[in-house]
ROBA-824664 format. One record per residue (C-alpha): x negated, y negated, z negated; chain. Coordinates in pm, 1 decimal. Each point is the difference from the previous one (the first is absolute). Last residue first. Layout:
> X Y Z A .
...
This chain:
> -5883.1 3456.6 -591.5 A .
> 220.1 210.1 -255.1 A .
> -160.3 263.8 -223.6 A .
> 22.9 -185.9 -296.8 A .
> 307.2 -96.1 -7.0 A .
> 21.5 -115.6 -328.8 A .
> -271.1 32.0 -306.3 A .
> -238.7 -211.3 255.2 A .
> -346.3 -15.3 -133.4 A .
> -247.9 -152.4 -245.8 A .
> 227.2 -297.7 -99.0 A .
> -102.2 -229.3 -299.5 A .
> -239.8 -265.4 176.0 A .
> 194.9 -12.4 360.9 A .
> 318.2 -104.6 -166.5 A .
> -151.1 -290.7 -204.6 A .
> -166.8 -170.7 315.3 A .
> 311.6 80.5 168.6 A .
> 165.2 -244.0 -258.6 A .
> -298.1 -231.0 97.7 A .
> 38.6 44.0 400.4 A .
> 426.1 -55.9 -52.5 A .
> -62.2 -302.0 -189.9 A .
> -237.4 -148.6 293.0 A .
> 209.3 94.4 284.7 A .
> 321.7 -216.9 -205.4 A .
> -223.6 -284.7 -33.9 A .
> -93.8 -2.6 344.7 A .
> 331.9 65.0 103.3 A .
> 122.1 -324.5 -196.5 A .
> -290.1 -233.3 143.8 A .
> 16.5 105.7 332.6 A .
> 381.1 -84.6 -12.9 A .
> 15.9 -272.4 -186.1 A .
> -258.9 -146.2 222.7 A .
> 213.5 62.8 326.4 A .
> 249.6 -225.3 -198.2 A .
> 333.9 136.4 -16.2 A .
> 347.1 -81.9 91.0 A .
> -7.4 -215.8 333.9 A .
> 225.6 200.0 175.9 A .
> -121.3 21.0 324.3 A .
> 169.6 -244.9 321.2 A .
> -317.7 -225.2 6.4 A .
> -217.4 235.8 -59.5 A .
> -123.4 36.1 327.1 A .
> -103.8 -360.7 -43.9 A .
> -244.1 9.2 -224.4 A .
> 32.0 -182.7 -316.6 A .
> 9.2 326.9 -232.1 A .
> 218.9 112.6 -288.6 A .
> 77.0 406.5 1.2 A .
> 311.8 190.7 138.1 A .
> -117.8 -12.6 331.0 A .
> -341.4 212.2 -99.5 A .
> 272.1 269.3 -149.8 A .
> -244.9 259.4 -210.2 A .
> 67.3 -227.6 -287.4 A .
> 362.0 82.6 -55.4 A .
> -73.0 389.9 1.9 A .
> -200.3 -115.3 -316.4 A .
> 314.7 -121.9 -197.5 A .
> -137.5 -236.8 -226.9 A .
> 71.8 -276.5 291.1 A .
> 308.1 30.1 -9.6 A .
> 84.8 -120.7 -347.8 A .
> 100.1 -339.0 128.2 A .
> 269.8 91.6 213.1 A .
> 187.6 148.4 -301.7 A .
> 207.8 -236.8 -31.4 A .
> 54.2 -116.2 319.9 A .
> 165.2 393.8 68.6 A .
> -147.4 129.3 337.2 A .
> -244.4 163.0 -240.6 A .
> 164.6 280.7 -108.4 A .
> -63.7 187.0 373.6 A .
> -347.6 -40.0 -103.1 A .
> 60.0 313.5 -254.0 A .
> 22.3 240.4 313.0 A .
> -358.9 -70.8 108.2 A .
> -80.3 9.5 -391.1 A .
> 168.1 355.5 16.1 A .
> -176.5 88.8 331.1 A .
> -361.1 -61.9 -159.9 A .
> 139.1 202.5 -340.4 A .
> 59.8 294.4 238.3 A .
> -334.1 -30.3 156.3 A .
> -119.6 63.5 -317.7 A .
> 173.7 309.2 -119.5 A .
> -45.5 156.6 384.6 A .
> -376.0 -42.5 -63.0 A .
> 2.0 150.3 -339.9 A .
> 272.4 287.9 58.9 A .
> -251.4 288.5 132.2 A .
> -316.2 -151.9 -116.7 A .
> -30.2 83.6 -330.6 A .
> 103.0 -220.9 -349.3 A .
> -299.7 -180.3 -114.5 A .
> -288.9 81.9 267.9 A .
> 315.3 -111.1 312.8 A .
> 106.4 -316.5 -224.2 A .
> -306.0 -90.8 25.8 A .
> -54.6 66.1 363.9 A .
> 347.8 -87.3 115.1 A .
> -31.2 -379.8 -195.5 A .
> -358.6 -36.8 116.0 A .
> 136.6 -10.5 366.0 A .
> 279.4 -200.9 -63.9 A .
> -237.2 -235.2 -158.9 A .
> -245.2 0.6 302.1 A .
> 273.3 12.0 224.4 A .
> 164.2 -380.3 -147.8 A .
> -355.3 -119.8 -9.7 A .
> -27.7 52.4 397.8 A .
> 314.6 -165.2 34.3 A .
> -103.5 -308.8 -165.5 A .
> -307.8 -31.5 145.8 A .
> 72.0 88.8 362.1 A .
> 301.6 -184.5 -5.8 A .
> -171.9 -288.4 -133.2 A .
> -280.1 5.1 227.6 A .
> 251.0 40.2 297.7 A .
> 186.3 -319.4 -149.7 A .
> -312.7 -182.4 9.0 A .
> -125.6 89.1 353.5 A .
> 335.5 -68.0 153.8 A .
> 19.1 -369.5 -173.8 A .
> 67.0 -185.5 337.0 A .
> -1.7 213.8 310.3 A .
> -145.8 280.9 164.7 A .
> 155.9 72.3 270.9 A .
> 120.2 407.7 90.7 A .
> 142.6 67.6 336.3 A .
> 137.0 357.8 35.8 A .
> -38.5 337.8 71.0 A .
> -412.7 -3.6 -4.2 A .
> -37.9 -267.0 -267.3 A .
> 291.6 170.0 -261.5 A .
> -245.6 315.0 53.6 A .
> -281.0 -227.9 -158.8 A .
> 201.4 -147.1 -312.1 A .
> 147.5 311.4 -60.5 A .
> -355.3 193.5 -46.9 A .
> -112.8 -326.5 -133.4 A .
> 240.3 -11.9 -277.5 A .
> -6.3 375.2 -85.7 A .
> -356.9 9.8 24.6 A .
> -43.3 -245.5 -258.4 A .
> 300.9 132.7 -221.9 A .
> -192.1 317.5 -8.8 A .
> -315.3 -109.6 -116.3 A .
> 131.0 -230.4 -241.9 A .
> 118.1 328.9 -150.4 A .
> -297.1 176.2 79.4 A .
> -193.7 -295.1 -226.7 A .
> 238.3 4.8 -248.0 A .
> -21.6 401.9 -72.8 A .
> -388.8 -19.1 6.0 A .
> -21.8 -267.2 -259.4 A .
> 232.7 261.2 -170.2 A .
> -283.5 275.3 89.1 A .
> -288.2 -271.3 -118.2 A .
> 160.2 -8.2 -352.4 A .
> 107.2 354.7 -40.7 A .
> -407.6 118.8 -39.4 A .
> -162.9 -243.5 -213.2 A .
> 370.5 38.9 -206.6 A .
> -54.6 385.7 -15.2 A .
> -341.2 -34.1 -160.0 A .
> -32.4 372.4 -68.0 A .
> 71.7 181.0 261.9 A .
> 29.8 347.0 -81.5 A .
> 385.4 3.5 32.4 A .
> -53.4 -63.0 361.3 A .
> -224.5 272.5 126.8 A .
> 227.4 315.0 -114.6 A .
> 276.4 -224.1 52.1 A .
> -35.7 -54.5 381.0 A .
> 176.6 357.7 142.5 A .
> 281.8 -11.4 -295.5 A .
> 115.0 -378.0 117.9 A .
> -109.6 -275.8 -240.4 A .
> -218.0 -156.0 293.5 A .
> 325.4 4.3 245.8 A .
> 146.4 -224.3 -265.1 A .
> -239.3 -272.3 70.9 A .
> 54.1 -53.9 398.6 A .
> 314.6 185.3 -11.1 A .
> 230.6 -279.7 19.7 A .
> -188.3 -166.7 285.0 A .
> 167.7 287.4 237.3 A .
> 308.9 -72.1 -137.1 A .
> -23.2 -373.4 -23.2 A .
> -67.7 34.4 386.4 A .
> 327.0 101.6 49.6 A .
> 152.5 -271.3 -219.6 A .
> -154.8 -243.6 204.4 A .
> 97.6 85.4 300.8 A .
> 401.1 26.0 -60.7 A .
> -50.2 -361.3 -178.6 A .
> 182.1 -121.2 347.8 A .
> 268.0 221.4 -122.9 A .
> 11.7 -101.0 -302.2 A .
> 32.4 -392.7 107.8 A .
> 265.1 140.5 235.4 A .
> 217.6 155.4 -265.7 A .
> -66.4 -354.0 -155.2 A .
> 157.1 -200.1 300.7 A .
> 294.4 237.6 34.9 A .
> 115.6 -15.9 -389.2 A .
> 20.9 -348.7 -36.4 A .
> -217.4 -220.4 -177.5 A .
> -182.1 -143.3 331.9 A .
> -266.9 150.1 206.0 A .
> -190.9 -324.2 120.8 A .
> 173.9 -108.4 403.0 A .
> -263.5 -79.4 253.1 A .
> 20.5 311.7 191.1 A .
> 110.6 240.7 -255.8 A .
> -251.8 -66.5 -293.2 A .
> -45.0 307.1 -213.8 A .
> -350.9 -41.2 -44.0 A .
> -189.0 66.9 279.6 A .
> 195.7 -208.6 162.1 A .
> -143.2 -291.7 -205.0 A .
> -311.9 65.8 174.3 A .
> 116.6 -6.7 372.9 A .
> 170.2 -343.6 -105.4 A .
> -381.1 -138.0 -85.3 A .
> -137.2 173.0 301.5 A .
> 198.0 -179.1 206.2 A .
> 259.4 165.9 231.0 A .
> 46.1 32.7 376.8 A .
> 158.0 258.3 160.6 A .
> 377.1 -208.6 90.5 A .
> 163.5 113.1 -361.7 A .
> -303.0 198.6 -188.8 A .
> 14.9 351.9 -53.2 A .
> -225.4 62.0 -314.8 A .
> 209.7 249.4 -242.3 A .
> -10.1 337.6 164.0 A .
> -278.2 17.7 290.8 A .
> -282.9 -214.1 -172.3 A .
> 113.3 116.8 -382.2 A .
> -0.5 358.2 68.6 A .
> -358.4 -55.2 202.2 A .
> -144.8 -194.0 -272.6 A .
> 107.2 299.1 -274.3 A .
> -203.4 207.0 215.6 A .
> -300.6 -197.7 19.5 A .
> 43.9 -77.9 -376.7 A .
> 2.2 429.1 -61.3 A .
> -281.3 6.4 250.3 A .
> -206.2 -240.7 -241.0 A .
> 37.5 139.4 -249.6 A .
> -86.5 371.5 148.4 A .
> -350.6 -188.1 114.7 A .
> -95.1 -99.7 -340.4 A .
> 82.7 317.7 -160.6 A .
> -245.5 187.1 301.8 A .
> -281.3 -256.8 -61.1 A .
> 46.7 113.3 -383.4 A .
> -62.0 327.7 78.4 A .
């Protein structure tokens, strides 16, 4: 069973590397570095960062397309256990924390999972239609990516299931995506000086690898807003709040009062 999770992961990155190899990485002249093809595959338009205007960021939510799909599946990962057909078995465990803190570990390691695939899936069809070079700080900024993006669907992912055993499924996932578009939309504020600074509390900000502070020299023309350890660092926090309040949720609820017959 788990084999079989493991495996529909990793299609769902395969698939989101094919979207991103045939919609977003078209190189001028075929040849790109690895380090550009990686800032592509997050909202970079050849090697312009999405700026605060409203075309760039309906393109940074489109190129988060992928990852909101598989924050369905990965939405149902805990609440599926709260369903009518697991309850019987669930409510008689006793030690639910022994048992919730290995399926969140779970969560982040599909999540990581996915962006993996994702990157290599794009990475390796980019190789057969075009010429890919490695080049100066490609490995780093891929580790970021894959770090920071990964985090950013294990939260979203924890967000639909507990919000999913609190209020049903029906309007949890939508409710949460909706707040993702809203801070997409809330970006827009930023073009003000004044409110540059704040930026980086905006977690749709984060997900931008050119926004971010690095000596490498695809960077050159980013933004130079955030540090990439802000950005670990804040998501990181933010992962661990939502595991403890989960924590809480998991202890007092025997079984979905809502929608209870859905999934």
């Amino acid at each position: 069973m788990e084999g079989k999770r493991i495996g529909k992961y990793a299609l769902l990155g395969g698939c989101a590397g094919i979207y991103y190899a045939f919609l977003y990485i078209n190189p001028y002249g075929g040849k790109i570095g690895l380090s550009e093809l990686i800032l592509q595959l997050s909202g970079n338009r050849a090697d312009f960062p999405p700026g605060f205007y409203a075309g760039g960021l309906l393109n940074l939510m489109m190129v988060l397309l992928p990852v909101y799909v598989c924050s369905a599946y990965a939405g149902v990962e805990l609440y599926r256990h709260y369903c009518t057909a697991s309850v019987f078995i669930f409510s008689r465990i006793e030690k639910r924390l022994s048992w919730y803190i290995p399926c969140v570990l779970k969560i982040l390691c599909y999540a990581i999972l996915f962006e993996v695939t994702a990157v290599i899936t794009a990475a390796g069809i980019s190789l057969i239609r075009h010429t890919v070079t490695m080049d100066s700080g490609s490995l780093y900024l891929c580790l970021m990516h894959i770090l920071i993006h990964g985090l950013y669907l294990f939260i979203l992912a924890m967000l639909v299931n507990f919000a999913a055993i609190r209020f049903g499924s029906s309007r949890s996932y939508i409710a949460v995506i909706s707040v993702q578009m809203a801070f997409t939309t809330l970006l827009l504020i930023h073009k003000d000086d004044h409110l540059l600074d704040l930026v980086k509390y905006n977690p749709m900000a984060n997900l931008i690898i050119s926004w971010h502070i690095a000596d490498i020299q695809v960077m050159q023309n980013g933004m130079d807003l955030i540090p990439f350890a802000f950005s670990i660092l804040y998501f990181t926090a933010i992962a661990l709040l939502i595991s403890v309040i989960g924590a809480v949720i998991v202890r007092k609820h025997d079984l979905i009062v809502n929608d209870m017959e859905e999934l």
